[in-house]
FISETOR-918880 format. One record per residue: x, z, y of N, C-alpha, C in turn; chain; residue in three letters; residue number from 1. Coordinates in nm, 3 decimals. Layout:
# residues N
n_X:n_Z:n_Y:ca_X:ca_Z:ca_Y:c_X:c_Z:c_Y:kette:rest:nr
X:Z:Y:X:Z:Y:X:Z:Y:A:ALA:NUM
...
# end
This chain:
# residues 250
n_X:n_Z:n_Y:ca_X:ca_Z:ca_Y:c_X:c_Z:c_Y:kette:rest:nr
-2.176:3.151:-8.430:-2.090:3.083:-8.333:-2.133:2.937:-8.320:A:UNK:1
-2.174:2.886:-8.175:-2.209:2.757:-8.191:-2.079:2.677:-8.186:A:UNK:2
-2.079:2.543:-8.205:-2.013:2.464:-8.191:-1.912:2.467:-8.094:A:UNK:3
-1.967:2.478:-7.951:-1.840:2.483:-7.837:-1.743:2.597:-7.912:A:UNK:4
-1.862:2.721:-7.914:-1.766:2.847:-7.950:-1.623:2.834:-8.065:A:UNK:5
-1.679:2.734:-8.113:-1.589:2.688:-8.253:-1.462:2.606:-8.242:A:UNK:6
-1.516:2.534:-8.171:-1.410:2.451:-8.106:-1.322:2.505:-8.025:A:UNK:7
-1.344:2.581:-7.934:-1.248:2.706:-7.812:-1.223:2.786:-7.917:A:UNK:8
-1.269:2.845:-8.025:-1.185:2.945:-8.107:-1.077:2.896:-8.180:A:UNK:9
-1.104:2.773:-8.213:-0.980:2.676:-8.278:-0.866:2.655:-8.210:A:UNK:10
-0.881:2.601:-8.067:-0.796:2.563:-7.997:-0.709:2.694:-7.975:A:UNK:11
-0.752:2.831:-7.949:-0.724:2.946:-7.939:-0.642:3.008:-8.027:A:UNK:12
-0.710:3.001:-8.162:-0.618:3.012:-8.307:-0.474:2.938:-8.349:A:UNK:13
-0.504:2.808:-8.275:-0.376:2.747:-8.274:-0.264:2.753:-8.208:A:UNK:14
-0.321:2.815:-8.051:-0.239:2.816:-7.986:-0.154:2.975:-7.970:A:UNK:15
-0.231:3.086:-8.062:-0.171:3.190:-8.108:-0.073:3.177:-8.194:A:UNK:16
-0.128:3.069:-8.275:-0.028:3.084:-8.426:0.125:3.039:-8.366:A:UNK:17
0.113:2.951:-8.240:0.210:2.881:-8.211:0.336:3.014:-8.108:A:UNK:18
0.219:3.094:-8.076:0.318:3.219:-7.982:0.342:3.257:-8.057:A:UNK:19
0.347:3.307:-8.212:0.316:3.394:-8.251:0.470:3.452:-8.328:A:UNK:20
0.528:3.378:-8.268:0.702:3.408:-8.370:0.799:3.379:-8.190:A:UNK:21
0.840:3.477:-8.184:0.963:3.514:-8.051:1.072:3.461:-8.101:A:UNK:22
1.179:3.515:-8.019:1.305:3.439:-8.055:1.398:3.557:-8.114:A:UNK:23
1.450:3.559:-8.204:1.498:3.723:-8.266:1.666:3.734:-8.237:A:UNK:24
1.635:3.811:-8.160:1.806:3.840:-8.068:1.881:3.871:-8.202:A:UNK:25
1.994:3.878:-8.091:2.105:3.999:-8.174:2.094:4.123:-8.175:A:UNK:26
2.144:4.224:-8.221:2.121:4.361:-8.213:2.138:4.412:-8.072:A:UNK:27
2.070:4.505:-7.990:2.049:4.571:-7.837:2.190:4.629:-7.846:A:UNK:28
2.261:4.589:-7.700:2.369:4.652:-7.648:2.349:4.800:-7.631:A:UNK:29
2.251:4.885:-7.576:2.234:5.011:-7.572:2.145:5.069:-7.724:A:UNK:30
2.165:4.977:-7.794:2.095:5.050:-7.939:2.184:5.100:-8.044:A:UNK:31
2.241:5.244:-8.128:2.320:5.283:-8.197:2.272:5.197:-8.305:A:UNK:32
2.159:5.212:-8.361:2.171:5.138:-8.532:2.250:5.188:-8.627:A:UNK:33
2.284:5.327:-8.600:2.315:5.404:-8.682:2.217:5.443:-8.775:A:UNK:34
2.235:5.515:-8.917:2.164:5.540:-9.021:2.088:5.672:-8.986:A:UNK:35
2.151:5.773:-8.853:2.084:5.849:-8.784:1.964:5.828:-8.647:A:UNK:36
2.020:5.707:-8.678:1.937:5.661:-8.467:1.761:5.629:-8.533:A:UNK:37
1.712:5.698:-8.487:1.565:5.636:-8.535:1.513:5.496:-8.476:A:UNK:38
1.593:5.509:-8.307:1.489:5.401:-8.224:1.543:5.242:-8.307:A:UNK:39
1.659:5.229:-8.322:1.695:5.113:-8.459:1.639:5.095:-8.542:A:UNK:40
1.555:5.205:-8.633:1.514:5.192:-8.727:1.365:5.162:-8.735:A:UNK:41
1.309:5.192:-8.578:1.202:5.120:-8.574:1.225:4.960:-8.510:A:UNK:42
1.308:4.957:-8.435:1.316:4.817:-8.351:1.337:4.700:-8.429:A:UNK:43
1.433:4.770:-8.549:1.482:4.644:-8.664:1.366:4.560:-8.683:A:UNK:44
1.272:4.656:-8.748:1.167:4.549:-8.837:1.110:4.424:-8.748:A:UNK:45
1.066:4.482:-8.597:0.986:4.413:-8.528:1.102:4.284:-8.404:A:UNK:46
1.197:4.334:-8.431:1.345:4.237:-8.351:1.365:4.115:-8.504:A:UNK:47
1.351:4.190:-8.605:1.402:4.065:-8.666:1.310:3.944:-8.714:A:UNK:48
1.175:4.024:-8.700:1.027:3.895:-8.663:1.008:3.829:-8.569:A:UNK:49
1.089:3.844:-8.477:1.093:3.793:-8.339:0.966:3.865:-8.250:A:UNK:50
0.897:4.021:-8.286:0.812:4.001:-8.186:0.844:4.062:-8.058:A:UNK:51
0.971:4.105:-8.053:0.997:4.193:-7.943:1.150:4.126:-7.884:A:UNK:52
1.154:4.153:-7.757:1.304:4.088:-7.700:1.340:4.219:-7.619:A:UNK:53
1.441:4.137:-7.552:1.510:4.290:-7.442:1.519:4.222:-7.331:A:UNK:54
1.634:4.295:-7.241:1.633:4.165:-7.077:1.742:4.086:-7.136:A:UNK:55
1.780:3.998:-7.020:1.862:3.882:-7.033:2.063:3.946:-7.073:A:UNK:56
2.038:4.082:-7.065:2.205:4.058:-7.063:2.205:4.186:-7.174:A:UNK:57
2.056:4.162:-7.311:2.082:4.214:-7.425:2.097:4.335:-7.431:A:UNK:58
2.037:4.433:-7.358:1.952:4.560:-7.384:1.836:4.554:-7.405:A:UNK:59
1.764:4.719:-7.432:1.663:4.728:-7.475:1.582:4.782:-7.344:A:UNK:60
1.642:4.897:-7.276:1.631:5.001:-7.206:1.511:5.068:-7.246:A:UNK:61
1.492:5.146:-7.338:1.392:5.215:-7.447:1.301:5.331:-7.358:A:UNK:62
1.384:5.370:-7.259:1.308:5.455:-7.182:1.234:5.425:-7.075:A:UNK:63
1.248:5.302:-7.017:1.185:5.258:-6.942:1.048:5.227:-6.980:A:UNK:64
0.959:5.212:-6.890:0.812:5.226:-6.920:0.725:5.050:-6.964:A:UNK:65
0.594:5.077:-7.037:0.622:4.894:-7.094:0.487:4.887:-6.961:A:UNK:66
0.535:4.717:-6.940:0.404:4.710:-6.886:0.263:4.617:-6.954:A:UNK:67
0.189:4.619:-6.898:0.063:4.512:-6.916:0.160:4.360:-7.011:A:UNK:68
0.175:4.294:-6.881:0.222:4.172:-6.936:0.335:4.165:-7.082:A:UNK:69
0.429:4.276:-7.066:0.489:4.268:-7.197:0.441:4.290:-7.326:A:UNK:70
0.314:4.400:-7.281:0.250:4.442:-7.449:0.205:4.306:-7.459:A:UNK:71
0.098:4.226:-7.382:0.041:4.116:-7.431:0.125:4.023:-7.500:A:UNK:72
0.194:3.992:-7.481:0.363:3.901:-7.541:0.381:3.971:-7.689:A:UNK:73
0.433:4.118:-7.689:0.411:4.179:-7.825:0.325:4.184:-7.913:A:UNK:74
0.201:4.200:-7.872:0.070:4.218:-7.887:0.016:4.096:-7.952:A:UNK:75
0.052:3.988:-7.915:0.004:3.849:-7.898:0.062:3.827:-8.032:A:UNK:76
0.163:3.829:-8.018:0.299:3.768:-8.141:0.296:3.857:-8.272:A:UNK:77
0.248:3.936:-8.261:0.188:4.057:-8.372:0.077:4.017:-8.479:A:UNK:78
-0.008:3.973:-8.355:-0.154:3.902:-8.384:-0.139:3.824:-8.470:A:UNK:79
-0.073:3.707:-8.363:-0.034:3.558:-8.429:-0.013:3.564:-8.590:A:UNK:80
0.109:3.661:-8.573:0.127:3.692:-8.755:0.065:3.711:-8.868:A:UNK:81
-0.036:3.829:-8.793:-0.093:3.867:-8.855:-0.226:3.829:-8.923:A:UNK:82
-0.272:3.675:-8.832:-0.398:3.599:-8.892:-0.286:3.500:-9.001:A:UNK:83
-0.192:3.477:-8.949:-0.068:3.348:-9.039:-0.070:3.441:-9.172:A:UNK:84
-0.029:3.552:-9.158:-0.009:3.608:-9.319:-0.144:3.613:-9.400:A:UNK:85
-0.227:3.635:-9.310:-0.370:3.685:-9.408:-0.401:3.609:-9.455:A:UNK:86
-0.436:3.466:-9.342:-0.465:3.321:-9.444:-0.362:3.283:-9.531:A:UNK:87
-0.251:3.324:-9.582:-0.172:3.226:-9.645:-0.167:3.283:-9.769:A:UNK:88
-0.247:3.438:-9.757:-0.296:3.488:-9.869:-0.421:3.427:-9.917:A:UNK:89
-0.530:3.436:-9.841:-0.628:3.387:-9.855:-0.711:3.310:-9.787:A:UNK:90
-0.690:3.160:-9.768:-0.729:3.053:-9.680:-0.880:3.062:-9.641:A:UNK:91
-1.015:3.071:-9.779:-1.112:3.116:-9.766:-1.130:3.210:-9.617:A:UNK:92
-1.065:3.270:-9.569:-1.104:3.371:-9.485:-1.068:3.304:-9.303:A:UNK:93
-1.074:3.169:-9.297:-1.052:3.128:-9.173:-1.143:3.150:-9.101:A:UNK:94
-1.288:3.095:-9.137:-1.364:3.102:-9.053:-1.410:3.278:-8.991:A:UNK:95
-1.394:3.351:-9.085:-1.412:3.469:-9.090:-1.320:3.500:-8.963:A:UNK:96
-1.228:3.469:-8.939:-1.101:3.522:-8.826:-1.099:3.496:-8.769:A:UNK:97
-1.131:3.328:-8.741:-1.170:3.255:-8.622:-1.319:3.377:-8.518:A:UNK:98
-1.398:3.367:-8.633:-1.523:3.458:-8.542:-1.461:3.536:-8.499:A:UNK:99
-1.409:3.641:-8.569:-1.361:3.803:-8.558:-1.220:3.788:-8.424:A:UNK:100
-1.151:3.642:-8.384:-1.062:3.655:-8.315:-1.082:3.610:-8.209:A:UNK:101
-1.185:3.523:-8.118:-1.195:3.507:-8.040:-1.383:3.521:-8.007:A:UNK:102
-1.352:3.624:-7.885:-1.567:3.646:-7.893:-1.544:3.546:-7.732:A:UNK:103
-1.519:3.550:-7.639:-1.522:3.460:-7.527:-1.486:3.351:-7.509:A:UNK:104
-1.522:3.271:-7.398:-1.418:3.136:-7.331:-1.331:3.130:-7.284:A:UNK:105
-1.278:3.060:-7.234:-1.114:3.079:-7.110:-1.225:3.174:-7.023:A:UNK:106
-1.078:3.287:-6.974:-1.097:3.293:-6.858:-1.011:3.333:-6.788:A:UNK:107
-0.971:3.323:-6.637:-0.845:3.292:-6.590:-0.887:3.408:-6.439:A:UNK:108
-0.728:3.499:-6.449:-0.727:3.594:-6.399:-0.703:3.575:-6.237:A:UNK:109
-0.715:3.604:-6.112:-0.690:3.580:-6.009:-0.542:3.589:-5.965:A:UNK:110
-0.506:3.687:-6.033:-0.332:3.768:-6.037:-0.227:3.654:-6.134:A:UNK:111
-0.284:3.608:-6.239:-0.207:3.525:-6.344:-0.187:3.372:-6.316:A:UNK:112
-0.067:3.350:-6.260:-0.054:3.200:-6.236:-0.033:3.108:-6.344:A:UNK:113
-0.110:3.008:-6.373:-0.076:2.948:-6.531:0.015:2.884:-6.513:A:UNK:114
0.181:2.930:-6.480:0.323:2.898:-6.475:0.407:3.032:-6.532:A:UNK:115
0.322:3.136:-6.571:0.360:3.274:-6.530:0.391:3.284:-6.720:A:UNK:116
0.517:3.330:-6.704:0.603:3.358:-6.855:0.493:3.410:-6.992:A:UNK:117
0.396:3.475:-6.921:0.328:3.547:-7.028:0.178:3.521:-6.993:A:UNK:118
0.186:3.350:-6.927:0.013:3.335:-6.965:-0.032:3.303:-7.033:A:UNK:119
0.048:3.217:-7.128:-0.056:3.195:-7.267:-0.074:3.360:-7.315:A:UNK:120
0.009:3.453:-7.327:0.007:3.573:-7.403:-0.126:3.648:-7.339:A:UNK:121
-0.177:3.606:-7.218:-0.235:3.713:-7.183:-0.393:3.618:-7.161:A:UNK:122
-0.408:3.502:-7.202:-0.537:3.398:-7.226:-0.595:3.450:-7.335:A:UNK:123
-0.503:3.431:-7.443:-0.505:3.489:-7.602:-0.540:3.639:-7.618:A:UNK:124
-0.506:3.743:-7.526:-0.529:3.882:-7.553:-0.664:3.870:-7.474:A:UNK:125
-0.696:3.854:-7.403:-0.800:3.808:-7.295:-0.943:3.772:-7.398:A:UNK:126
-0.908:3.668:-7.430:-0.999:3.602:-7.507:-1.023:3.627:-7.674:A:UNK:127
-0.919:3.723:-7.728:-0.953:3.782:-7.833:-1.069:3.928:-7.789:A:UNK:128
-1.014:3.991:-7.690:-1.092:4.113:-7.638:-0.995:4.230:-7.641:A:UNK:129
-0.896:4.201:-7.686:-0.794:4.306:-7.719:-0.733:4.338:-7.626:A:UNK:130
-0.686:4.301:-7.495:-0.670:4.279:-7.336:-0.768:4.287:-7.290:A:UNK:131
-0.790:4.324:-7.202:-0.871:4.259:-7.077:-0.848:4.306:-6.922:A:UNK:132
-0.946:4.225:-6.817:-0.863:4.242:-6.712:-0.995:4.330:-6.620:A:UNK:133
-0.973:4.382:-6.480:-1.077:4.458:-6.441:-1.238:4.373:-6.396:A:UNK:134
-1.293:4.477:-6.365:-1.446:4.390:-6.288:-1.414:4.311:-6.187:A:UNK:135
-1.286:4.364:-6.133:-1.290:4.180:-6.026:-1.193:4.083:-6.050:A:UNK:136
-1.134:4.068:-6.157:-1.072:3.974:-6.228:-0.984:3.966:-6.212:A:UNK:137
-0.873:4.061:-6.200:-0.753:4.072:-6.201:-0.694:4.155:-6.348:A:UNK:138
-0.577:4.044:-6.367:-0.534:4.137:-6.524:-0.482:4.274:-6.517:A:UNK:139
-0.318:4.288:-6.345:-0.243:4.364:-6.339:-0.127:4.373:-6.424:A:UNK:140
-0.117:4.282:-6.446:0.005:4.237:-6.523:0.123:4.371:-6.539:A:UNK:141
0.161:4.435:-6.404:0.290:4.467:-6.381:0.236:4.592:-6.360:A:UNK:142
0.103:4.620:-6.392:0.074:4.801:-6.401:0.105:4.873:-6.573:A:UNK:143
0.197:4.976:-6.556:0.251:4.997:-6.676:0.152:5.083:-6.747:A:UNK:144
0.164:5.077:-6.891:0.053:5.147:-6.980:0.059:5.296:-7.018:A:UNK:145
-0.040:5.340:-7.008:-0.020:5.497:-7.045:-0.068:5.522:-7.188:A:UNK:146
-0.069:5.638:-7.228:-0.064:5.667:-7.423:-0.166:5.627:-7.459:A:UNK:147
-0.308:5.668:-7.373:-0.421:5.612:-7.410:-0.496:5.490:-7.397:A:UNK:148
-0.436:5.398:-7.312:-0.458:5.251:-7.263:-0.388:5.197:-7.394:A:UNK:149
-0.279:5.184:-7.456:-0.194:5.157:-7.587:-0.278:5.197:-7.668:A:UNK:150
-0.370:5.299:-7.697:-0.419:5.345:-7.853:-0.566:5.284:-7.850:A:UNK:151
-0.611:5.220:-7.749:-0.759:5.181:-7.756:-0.704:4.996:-7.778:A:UNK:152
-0.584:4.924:-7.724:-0.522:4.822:-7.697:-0.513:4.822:-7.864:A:UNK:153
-0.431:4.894:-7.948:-0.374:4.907:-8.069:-0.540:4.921:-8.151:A:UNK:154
-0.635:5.062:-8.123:-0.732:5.034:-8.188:-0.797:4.888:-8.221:A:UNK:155
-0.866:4.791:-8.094:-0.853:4.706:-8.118:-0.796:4.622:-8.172:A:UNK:156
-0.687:4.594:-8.225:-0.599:4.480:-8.287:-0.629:4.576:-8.417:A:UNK:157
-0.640:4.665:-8.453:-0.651:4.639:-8.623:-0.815:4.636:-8.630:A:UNK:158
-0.905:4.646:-8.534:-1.026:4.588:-8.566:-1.061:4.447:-8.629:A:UNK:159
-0.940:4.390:-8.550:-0.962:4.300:-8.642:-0.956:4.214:-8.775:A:UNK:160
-0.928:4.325:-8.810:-0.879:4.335:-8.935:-0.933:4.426:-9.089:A:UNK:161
-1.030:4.472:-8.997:-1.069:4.606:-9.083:-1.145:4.560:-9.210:A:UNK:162
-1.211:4.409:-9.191:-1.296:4.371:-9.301:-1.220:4.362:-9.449:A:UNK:163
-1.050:4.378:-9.441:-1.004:4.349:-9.550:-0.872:4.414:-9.539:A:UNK:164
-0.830:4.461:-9.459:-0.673:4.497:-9.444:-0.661:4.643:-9.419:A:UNK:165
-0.736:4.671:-9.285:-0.711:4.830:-9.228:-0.862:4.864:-9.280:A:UNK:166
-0.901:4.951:-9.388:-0.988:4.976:-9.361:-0.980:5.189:-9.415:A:UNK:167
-1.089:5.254:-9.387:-1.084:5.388:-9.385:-1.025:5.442:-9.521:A:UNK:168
-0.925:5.513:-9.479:-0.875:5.630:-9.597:-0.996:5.765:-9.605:A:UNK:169
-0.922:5.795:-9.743:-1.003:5.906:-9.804:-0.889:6.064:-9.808:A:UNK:170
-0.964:6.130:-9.794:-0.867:6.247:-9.809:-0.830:6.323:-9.944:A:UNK:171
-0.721:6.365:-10.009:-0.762:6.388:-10.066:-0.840:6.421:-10.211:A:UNK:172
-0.976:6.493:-10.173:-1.118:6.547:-10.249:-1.198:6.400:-10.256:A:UNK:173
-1.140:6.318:-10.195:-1.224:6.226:-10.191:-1.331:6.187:-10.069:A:UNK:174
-1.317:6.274:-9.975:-1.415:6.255:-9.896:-1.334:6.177:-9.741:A:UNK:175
-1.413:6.106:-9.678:-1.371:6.105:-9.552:-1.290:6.152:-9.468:A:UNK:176
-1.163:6.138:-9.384:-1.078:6.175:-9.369:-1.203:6.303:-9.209:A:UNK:177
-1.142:6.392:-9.215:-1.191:6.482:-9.055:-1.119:6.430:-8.941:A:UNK:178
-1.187:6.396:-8.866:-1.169:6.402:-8.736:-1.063:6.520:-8.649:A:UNK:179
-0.947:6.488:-8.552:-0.883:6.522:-8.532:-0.930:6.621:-8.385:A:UNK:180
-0.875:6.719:-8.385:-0.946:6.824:-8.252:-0.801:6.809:-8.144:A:UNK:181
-0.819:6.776:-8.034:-0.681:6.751:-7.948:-0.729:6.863:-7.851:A:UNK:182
-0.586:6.955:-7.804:-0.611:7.026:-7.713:-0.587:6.956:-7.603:A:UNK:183
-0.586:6.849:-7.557:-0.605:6.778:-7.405:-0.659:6.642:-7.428:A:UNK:184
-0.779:6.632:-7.519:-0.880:6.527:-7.527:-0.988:6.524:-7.598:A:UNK:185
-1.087:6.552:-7.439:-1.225:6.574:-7.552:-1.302:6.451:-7.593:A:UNK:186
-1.431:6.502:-7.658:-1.493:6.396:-7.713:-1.579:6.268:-7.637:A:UNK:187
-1.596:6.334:-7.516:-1.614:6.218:-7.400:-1.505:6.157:-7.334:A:UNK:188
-1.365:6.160:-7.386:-1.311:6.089:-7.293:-1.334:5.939:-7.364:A:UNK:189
-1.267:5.835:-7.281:-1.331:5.728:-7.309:-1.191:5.618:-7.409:A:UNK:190
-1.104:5.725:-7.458:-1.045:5.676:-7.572:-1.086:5.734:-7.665:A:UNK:191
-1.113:5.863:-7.700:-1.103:5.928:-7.808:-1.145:5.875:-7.921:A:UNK:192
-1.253:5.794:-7.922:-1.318:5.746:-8.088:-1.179:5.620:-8.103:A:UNK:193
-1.116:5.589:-8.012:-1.009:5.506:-8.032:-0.881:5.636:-8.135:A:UNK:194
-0.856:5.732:-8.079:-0.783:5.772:-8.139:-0.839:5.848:-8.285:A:UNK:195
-0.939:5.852:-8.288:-1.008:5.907:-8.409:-1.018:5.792:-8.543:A:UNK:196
-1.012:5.686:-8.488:-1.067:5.538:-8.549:-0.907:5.505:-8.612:A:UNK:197
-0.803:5.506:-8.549:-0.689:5.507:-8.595:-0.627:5.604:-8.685:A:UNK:198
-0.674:5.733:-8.666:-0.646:5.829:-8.779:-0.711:5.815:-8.895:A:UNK:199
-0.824:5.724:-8.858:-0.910:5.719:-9.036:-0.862:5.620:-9.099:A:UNK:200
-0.788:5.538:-9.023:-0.681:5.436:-9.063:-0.593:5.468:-9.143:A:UNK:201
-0.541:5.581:-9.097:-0.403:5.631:-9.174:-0.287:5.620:-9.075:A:UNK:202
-0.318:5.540:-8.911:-0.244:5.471:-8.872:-0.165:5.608:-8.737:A:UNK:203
-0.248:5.714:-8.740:-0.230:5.827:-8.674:-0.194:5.963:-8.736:A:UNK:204
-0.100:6.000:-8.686:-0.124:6.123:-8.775:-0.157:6.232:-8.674:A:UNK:205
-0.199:6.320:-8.713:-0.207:6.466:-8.573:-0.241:6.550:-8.697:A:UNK:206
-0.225:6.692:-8.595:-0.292:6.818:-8.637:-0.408:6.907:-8.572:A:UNK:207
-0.422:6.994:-8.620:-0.547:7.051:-8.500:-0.491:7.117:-8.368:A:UNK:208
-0.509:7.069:-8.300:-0.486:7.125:-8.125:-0.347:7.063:-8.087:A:UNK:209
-0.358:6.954:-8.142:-0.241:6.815:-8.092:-0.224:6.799:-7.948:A:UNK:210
-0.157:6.758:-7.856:-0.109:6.738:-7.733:-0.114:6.585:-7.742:A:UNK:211
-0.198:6.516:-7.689:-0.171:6.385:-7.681:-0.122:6.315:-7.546:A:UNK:212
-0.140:6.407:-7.450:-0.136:6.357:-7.295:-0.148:6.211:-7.259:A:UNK:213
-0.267:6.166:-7.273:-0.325:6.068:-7.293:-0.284:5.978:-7.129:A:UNK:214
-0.277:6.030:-7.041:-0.225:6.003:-6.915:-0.032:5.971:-6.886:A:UNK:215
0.014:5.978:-7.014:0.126:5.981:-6.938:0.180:5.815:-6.994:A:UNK:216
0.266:5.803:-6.894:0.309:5.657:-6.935:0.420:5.659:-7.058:A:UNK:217
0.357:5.550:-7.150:0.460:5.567:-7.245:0.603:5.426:-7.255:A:UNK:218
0.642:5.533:-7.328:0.846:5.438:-7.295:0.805:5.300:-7.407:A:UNK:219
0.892:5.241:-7.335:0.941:5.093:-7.490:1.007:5.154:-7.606:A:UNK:220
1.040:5.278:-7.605:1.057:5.368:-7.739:0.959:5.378:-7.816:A:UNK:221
0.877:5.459:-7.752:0.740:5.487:-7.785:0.657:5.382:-7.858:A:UNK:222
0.649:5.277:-7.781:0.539:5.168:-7.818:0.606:5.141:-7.935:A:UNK:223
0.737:5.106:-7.951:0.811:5.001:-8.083:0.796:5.131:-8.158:A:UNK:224
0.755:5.270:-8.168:0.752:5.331:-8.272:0.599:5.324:-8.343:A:UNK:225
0.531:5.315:-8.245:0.356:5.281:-8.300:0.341:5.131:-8.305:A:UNK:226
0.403:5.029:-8.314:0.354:4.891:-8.311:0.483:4.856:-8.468:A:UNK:227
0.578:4.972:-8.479:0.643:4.932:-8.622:0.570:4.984:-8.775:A:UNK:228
0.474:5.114:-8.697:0.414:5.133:-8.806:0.299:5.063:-8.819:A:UNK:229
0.217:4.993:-8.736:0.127:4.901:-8.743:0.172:4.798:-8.852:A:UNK:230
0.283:4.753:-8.793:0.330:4.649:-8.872:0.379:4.646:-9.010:A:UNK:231
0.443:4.771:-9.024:0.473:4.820:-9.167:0.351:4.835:-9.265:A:UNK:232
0.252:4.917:-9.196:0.104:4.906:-9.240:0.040:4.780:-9.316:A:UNK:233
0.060:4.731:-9.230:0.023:4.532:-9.236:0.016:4.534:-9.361:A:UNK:234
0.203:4.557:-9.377:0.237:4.491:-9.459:0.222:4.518:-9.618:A:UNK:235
0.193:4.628:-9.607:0.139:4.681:-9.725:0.039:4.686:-9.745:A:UNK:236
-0.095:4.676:-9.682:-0.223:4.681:-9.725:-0.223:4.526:-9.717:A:UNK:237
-0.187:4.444:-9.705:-0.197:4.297:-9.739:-0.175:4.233:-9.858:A:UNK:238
-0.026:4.347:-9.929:0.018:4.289:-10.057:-0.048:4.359:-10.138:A:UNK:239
-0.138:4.464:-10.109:-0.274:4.532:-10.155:-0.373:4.419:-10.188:A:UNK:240
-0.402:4.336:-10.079:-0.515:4.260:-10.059:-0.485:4.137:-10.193:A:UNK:241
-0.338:4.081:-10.170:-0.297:3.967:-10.211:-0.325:4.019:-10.371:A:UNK:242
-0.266:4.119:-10.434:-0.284:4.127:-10.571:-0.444:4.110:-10.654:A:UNK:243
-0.562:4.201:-10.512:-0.667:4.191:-10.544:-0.750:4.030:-10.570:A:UNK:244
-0.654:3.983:-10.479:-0.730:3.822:-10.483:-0.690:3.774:-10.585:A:UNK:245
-0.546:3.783:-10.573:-0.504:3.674:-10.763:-0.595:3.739:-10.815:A:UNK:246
-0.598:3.877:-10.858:-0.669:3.881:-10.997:-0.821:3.837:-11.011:A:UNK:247
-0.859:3.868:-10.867:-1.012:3.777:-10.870:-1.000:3.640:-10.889:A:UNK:248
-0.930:3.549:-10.893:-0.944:3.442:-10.846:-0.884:3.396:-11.040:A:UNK:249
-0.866:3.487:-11.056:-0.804:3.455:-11.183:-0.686:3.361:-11.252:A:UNK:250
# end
């Protein structure tokens, strides 16, 4: 990374760390939070980090579909955290994250007005690589995401991470976890090593001749159920990481 690059990754890093904590409501008017309700039991973890909000008059509306601009906001604030916790485990590893978190320069979408609620969120997803917008430079902010646009979005974000946090499970005998066979996704489609890459994670689960319907749009249910186990993930292969360092560090 030369110098400019260093300098724009800094400015970038900082200005993540600074999105990187939301404002953590009160509990969702349409959410039970009962000890039976699951969608509570995923929303808790990620509502009380501040990375997720609802609309203005304190719902969730869980079935409604997420779009572009909101994952980046989630997405973003996830991130943010997630370089804040790693260094505060282990500072040594800045420069390392700095590379690994930003590969481009600004670049500024034709569609995204820099007044627009979620443009820092979507500079930062942009310029990490974890977003991006089409060949003629529009982000699409308000086009909503389908199962497989989310699992290549999600692949990415624990890429960056893989050098120390997410990295491949074993099965098992010990060997390499197998590759998952989906009855509606073959091996050329142009997520699949995304969803394969996440199962060696641990971060997927399937069986053989899984239904993924990779086309269909998924709910704000949905997402807060795969972005809580991300996060739960985190959080445990970190205090993995953290024990390994004290004891190295002696």
């Amino acid at each position: 990374m030369n110098r400019k690059g260093f300098v724009i990754s800094a400015l970038l890093l900082g200005i993540l760390l600074l999105l990187a904590t939301g404002v953590s409501a009160d509990q969702f008017a349409d959410i039970p939070y009962g000890p039976l309700d699951e969608s509570g039991m995923y929303l808790d973890p990620l509502q009380s980090e501040g990375f997720i909000t609802g609309y203005p008059d304190n719902t969730f509306r869980g079935n409604r579909s997420f779009t572009r601009y909101e994952c980046s906001a989630i997405i973003a604030r996830i991130y943010g955290r997630m370089i804040s916790e790693v260094l505060s485990v282990d500072p040594g590893l800045q420069k390392i994250m700095m590379s690994a978190s930003f590969d481009t320069g600004p670049v500024y979408f034709q569609d995204v007005p820099y007044n627009h609620w979620a443009a820092g969120y979507v500079a930062v997803m942009d310029n990490s690589g974890i977003m991006v917008g089409d060949e003629n430079g529009f982000f699409n902010g308000d086009k909503t995401l389908t199962r497989a646009e989310l699992v290549v979005i999600v692949n990415r974000l624990v890429a960056k991470f893989d050098f120390a946090i997410f990295t491949d499970e074993e099965s098992a005998d010990g060997s390499d976890c197998e590759d998952l066979i989906f009855a509606d996704l073959t091996s050329d489609h142009w997520a699949y090593e995304s969803y394969q890459s996440l199962h060696r994670t641990g971060l997927y689960e399937g069986y053989p001749g899984i239904m993924v319907q990779p086309d269909r749009k998924h709910t704000r249910y949905e997402i807060v159920m795969v972005l809580a186990r991300i996060w739960g993930h985190f959080r445990e292969e970190l205090d993995k990481y953290s024990e390994q360092y004290q004891a190295k560090m002696g």
